[in-house]
Residue frames as qw, qx, qy, qz and C-alpha x, y, z in Angstrom:
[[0.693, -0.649, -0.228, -0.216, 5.30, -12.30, 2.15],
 [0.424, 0.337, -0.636, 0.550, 7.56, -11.67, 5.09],
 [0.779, -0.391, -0.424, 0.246, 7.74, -13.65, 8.50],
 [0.284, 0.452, -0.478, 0.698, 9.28, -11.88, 11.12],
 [0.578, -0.625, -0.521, 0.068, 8.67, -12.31, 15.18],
 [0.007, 0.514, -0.152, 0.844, 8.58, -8.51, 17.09],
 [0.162, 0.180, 0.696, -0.676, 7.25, -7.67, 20.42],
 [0.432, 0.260, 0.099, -0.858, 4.18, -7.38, 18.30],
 [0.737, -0.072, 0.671, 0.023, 4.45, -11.29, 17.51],
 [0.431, 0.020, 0.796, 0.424, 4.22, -12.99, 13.73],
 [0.336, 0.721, 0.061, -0.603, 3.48, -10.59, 11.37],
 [0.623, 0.299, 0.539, 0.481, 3.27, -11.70, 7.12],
 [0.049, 0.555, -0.140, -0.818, 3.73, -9.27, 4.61],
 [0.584, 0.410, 0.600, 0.362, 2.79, -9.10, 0.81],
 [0.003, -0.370, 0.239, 0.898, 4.16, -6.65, -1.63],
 [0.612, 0.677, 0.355, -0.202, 1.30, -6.02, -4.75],
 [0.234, -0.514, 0.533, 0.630, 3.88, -5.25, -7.62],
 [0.487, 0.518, 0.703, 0.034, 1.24, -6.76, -10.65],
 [0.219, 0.744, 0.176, -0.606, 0.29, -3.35, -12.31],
 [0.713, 0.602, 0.204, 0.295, 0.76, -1.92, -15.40],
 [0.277, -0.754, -0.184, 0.567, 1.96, 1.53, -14.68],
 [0.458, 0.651, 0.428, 0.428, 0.57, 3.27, -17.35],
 [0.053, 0.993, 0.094, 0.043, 0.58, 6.40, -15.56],
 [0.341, -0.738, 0.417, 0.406, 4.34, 6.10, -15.84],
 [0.771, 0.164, 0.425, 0.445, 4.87, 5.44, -19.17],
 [0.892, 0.323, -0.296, 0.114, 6.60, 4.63, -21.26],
 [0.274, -0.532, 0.737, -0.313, 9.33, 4.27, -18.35],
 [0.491, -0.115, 0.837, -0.215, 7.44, 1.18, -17.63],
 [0.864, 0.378, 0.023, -0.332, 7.61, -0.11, -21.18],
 [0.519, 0.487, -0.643, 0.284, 10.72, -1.26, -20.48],
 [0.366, 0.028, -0.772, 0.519, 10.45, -2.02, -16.58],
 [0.361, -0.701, -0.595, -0.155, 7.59, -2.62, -14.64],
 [0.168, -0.807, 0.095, -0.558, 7.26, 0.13, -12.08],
 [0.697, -0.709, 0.107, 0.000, 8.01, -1.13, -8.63],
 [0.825, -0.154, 0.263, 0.475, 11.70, -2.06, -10.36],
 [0.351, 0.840, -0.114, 0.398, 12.43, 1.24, -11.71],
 [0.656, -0.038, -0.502, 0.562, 15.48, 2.57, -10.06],
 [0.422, -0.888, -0.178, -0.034, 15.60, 4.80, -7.39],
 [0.147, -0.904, 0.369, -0.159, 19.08, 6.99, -6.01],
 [0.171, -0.406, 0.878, -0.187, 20.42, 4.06, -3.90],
 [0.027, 0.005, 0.993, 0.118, 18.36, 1.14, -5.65],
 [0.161, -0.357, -0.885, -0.253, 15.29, -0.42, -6.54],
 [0.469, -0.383, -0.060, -0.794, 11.88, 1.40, -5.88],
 [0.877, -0.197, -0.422, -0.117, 10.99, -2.44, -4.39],
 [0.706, -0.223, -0.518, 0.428, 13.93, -2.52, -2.27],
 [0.152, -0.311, 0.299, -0.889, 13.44, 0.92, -0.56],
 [0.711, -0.215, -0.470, -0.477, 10.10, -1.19, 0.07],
 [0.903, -0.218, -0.366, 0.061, 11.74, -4.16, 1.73],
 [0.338, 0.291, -0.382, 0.809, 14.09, -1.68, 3.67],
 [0.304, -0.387, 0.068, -0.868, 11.11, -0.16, 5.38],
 [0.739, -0.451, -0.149, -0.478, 9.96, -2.72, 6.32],
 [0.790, 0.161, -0.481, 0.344, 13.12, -4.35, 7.46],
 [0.059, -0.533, 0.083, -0.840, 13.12, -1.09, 9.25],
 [0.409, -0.433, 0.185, -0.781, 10.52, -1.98, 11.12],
 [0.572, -0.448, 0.497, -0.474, 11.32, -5.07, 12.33],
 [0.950, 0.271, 0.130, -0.085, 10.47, -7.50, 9.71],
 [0.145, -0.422, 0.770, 0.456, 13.10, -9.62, 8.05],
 [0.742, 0.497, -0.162, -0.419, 12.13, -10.12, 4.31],
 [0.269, -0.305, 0.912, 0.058, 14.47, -13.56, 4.85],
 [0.196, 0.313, 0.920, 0.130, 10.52, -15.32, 3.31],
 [0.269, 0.453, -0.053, -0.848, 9.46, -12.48, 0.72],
 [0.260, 0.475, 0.744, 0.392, 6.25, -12.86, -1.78],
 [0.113, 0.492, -0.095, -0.858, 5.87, -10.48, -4.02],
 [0.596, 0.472, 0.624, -0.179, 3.43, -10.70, -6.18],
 [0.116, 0.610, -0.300, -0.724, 3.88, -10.03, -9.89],
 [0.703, 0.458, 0.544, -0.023, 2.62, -10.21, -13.43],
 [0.595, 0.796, 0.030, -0.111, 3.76, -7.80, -16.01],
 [0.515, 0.729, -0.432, 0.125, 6.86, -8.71, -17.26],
 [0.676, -0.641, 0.340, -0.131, 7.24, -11.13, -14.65],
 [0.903, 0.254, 0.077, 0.338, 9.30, -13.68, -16.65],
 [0.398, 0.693, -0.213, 0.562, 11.82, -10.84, -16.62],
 [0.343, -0.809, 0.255, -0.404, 11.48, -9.98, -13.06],
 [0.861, -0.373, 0.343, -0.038, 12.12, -13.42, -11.56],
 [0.895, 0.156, 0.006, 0.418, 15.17, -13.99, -13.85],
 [0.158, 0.740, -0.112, 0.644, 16.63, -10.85, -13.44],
 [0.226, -0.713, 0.387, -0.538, 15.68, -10.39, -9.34],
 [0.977, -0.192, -0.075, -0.056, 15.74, -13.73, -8.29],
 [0.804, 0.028, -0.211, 0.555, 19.60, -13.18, -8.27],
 [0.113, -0.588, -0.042, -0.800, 19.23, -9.48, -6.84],
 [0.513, -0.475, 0.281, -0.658, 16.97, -10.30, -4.13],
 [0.365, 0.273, -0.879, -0.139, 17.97, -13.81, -3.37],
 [0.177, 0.103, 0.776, -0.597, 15.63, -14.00, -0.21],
 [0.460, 0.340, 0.154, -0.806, 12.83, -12.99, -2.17],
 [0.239, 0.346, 0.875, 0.241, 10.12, -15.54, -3.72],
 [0.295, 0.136, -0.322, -0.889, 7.87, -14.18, -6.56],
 [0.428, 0.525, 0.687, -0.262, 4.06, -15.20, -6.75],
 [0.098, -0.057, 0.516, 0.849, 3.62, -15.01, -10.73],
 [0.574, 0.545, 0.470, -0.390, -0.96, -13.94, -11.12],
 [0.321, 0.004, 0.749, 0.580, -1.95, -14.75, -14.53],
 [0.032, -0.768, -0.574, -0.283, -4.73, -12.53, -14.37],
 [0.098, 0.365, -0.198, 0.904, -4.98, -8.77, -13.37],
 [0.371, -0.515, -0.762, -0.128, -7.45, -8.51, -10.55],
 [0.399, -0.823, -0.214, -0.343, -7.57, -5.35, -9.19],
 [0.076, 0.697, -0.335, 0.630, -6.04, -4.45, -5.66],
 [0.758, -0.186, 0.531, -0.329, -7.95, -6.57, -3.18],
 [0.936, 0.301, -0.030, -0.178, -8.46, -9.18, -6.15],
 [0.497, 0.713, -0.465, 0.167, -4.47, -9.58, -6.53],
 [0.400, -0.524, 0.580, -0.478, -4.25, -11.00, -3.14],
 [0.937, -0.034, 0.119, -0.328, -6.27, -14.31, -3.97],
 [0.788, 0.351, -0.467, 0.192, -2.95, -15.64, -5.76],
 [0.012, -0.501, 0.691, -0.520, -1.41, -15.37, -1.82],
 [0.720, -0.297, 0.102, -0.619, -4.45, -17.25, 0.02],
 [0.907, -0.199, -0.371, 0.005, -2.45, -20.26, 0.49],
 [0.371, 0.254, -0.480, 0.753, 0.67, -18.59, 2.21],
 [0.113, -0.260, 0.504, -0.816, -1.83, -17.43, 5.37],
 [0.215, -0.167, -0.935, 0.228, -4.06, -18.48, 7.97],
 [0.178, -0.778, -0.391, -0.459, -7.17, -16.99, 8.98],
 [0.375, -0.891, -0.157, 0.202, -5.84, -15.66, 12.29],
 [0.603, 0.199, 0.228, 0.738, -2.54, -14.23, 10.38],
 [0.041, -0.889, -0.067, 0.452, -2.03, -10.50, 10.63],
 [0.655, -0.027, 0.343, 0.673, -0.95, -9.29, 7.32],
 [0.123, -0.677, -0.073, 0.722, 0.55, -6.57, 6.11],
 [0.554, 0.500, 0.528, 0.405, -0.07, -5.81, 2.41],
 [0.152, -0.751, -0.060, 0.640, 1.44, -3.00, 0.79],
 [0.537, 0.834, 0.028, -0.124, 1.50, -1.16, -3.14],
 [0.748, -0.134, 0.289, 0.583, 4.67, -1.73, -4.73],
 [0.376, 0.563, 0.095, 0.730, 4.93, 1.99, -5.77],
 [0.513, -0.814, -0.240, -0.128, 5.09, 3.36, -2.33],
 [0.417, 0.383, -0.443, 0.695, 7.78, 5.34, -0.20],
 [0.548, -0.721, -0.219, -0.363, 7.18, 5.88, 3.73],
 [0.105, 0.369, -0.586, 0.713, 8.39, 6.31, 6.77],
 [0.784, -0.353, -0.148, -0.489, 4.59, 5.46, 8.36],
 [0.274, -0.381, 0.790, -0.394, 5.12, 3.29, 12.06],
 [0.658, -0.180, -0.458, -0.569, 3.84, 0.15, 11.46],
 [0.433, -0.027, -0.756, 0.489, 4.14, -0.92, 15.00],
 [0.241, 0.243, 0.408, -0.847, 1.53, 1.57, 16.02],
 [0.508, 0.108, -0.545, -0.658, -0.35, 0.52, 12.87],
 [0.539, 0.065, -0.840, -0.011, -0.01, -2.72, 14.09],
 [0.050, -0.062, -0.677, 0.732, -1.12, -1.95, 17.76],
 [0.257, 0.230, 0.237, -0.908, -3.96, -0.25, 16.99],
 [0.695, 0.144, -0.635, -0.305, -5.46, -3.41, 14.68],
 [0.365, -0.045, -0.907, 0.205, -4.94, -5.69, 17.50],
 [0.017, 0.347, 0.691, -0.634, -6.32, -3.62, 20.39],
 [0.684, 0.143, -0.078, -0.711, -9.47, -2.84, 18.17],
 [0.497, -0.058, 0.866, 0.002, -9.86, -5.99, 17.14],
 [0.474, 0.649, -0.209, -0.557, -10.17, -4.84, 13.47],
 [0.843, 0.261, 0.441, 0.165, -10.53, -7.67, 10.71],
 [0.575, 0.538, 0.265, 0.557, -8.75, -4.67, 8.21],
 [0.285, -0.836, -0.057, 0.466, -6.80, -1.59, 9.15],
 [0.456, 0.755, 0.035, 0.470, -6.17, 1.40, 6.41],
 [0.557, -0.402, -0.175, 0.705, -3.14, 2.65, 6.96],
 [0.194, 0.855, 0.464, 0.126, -2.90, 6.46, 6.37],
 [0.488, -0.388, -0.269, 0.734, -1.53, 9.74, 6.84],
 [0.059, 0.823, 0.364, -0.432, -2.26, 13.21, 6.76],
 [0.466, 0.225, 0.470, 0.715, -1.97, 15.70, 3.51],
 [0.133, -0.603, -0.153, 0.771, -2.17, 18.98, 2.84],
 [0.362, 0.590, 0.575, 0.436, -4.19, 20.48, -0.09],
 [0.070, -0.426, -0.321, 0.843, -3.74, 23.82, -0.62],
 [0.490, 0.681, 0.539, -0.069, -7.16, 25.52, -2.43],
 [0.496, 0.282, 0.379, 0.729, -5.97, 27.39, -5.87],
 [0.080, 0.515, 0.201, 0.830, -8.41, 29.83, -4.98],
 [0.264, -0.088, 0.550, -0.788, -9.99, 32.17, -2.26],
 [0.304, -0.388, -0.856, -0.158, -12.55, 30.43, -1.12],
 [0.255, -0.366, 0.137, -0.885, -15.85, 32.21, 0.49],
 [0.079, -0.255, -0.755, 0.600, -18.36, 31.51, 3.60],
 [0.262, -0.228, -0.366, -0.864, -21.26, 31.90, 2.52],
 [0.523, 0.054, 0.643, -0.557, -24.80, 31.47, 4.85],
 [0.239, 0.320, 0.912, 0.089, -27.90, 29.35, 4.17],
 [0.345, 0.696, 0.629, 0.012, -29.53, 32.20, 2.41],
 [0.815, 0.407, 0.250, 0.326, -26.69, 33.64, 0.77],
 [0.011, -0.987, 0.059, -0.147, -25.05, 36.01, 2.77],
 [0.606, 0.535, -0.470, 0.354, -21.40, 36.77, 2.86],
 [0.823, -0.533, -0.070, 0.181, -19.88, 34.94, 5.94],
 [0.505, -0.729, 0.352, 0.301, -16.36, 35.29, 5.32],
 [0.666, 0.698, -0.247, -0.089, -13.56, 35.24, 3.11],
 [0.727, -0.363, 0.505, 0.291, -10.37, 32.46, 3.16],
 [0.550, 0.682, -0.408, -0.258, -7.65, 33.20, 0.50],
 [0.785, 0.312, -0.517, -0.142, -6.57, 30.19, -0.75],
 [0.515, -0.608, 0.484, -0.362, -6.70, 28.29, 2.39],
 [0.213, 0.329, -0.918, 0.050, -5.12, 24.64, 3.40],
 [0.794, -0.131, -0.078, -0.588, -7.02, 21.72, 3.61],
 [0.026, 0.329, -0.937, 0.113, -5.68, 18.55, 5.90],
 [0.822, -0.080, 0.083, -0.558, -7.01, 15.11, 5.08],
 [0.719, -0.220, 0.659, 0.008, -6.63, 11.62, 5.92],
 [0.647, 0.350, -0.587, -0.339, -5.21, 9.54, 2.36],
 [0.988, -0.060, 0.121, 0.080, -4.79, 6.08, 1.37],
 [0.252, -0.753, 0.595, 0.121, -1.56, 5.02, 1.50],
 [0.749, 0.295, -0.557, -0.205, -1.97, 1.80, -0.43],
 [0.272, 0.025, -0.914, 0.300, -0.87, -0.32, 3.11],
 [0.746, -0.332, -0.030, -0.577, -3.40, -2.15, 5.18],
 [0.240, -0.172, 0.939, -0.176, -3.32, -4.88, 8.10],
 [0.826, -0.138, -0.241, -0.490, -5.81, -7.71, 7.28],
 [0.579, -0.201, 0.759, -0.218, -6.36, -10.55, 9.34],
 [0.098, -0.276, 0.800, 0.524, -5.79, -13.64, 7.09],
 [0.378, 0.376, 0.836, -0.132, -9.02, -14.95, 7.06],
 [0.360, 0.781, 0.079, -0.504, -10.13, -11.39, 4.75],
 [0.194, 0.559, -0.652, -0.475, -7.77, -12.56, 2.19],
 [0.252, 0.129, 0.957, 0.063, -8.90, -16.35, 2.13],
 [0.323, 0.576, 0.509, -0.552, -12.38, -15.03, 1.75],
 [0.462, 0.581, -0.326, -0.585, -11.52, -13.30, -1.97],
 [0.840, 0.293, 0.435, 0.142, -12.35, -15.64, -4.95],
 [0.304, -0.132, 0.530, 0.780, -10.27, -14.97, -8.45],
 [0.197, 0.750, 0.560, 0.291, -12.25, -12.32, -9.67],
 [0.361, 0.455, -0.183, 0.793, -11.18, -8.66, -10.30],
 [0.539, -0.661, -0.514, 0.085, -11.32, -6.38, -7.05],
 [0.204, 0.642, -0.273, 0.687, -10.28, -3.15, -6.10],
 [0.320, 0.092, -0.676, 0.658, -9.46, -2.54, -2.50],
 [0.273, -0.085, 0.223, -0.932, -11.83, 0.15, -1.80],
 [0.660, -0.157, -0.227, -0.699, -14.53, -1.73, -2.92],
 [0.730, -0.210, -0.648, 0.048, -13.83, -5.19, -1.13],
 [0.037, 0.271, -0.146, 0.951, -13.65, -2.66, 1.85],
 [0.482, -0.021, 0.035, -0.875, -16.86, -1.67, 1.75],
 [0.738, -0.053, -0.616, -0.269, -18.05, -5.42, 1.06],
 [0.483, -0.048, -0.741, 0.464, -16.68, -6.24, 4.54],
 [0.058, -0.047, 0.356, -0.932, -18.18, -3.19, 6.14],
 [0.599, 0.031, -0.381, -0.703, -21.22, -4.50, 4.80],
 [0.772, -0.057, -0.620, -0.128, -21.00, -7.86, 5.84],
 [0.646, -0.757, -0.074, -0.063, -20.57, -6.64, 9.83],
 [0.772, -0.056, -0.218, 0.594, -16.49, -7.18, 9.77],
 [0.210, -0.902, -0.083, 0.368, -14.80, -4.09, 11.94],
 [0.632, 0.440, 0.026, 0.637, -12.29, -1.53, 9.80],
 [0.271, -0.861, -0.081, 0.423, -10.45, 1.38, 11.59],
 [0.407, 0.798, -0.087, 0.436, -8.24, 3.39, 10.05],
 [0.715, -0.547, -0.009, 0.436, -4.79, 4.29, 11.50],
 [0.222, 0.953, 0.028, 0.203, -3.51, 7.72, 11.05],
 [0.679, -0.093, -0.048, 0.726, 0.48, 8.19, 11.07],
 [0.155, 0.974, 0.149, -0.069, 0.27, 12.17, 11.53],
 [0.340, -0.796, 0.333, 0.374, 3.92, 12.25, 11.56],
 [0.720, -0.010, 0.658, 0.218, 4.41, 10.05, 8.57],
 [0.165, 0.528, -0.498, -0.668, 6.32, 11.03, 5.32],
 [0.572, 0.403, 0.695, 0.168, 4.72, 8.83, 1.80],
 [0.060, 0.553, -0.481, -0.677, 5.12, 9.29, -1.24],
 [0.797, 0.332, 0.502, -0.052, 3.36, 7.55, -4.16],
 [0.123, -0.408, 0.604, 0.673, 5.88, 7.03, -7.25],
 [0.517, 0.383, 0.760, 0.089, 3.03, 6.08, -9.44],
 [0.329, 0.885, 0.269, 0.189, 3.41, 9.77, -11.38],
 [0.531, 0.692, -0.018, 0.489, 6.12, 11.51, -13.60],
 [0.046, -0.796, 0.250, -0.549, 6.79, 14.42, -11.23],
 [0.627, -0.679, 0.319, -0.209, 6.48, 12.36, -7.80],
 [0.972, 0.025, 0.015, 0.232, 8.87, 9.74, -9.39],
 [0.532, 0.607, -0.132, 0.575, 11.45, 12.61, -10.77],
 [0.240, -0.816, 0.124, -0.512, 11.14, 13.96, -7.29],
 [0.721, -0.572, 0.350, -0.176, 12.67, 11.18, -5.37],
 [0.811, 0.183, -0.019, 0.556, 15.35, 10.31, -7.93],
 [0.052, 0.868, -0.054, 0.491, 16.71, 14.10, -6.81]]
């Protein structure tokens, strides 16, 4: 968790850093994933750069971790000396991984919670704006992406005539990014029980709470959670 006061007042953080990261093994049978290395250091501290970046000081960091955490905290505990480790003894999922934080915030607490296998550039000062002046209980952070289709793709009518023809055209859509504001009270709320993000989401959206979505169109991300996009940003 990091503390920091901005023109955009007291803002907490929490890295998620728990996983396995199978889809990088066997790398991360030797070293969980957010602590692989990275060009100029630590996949974790490119992390706590960004967000230092943006205002925060990571001076009162929790980072949440489990696999091989007995390694991490003896190992980065002298590395990241600012940084306190929250050790979960249970996987629980994305939302669910949060419950081991629910005494570090308050219920009117803006925090930021973010994937410990994540690279960005993404403003969270506009992220952060646009959560307050909605008065959103959870803001997905996001940014456009560009799919491009393998094949031509056709236009077809509603009784099967040929409309048109698009060779392999580009498709832009909003992703997850794995960061989100919540207001603290959305994290108290989770019990210890497993919980993916999306779906505690949708449990809120259900239960009347507001969620917007904040689109960085200018924003670079990267998710190092696969082979190629990891091999591509040690380059």
């Amino acid at each position: 968790m990091i503390v920091a006061t901005t023109d955009f007042g007291e803002i907490k953080a929490v890295i998620l850093t728990a996983g396995l990261g199978e889809r990088l093994r066997p790398l991360t049978y030797l070293v969980p994933k957010p602590y692989l290395p990275l060009r100029n250091g630590l996949i974790i501290e490119r992390i706590l750069d960004w967000l230092k970046y943006q205002g925060l000081r990571y001076g009162d960091v929790i980072v949440v971790t489990a696999y091989m955490a007995d390694k991490v905290v003896s190992f980065l505990s002298n590395v990241l000396r600012d940084v306190k480790f929250v050790v979960a003894d249970q996987l629980l999922g994305t939302a669910g991984q949060l419950w081991y934080v629910r005494d570090y915030v308050n219920d009117g607490d803006d925090v930021v919670v973010i994937n410990g296998d994540v690279l960005t550039n993404i403003s969270l000062p506009k992220a952060l704006e646009l959560h307050r002046s909605s008065g959103a209980d959870v803001t997905i952070v996001s940014v456009r992406y560009k799919l491009t289709a393998r094949y031509g793709v056709l236009d077809i009518g509603p009784n099967g005539e040929f409309k048109g023809w698009r060779e392999k055209p580009e498709i832009t859509l909003p992703i997850v990014t794995g960061i989100y504001v919540m207001r603290g009270f959305t994290i108290k709320w989770l019990g210890r029980e497993r919980l993916d993000m999306n779906r505690y989401i949708e449990r809120l959206v259900a239960l009347g709470r507001r969620v917007m979505v904040y689109v960085d169109d200018g924003g670079y991300y990267v998710d190092l959670g696969v082979h190629s996009d990891y091999v591509s940003a040690l380059l």
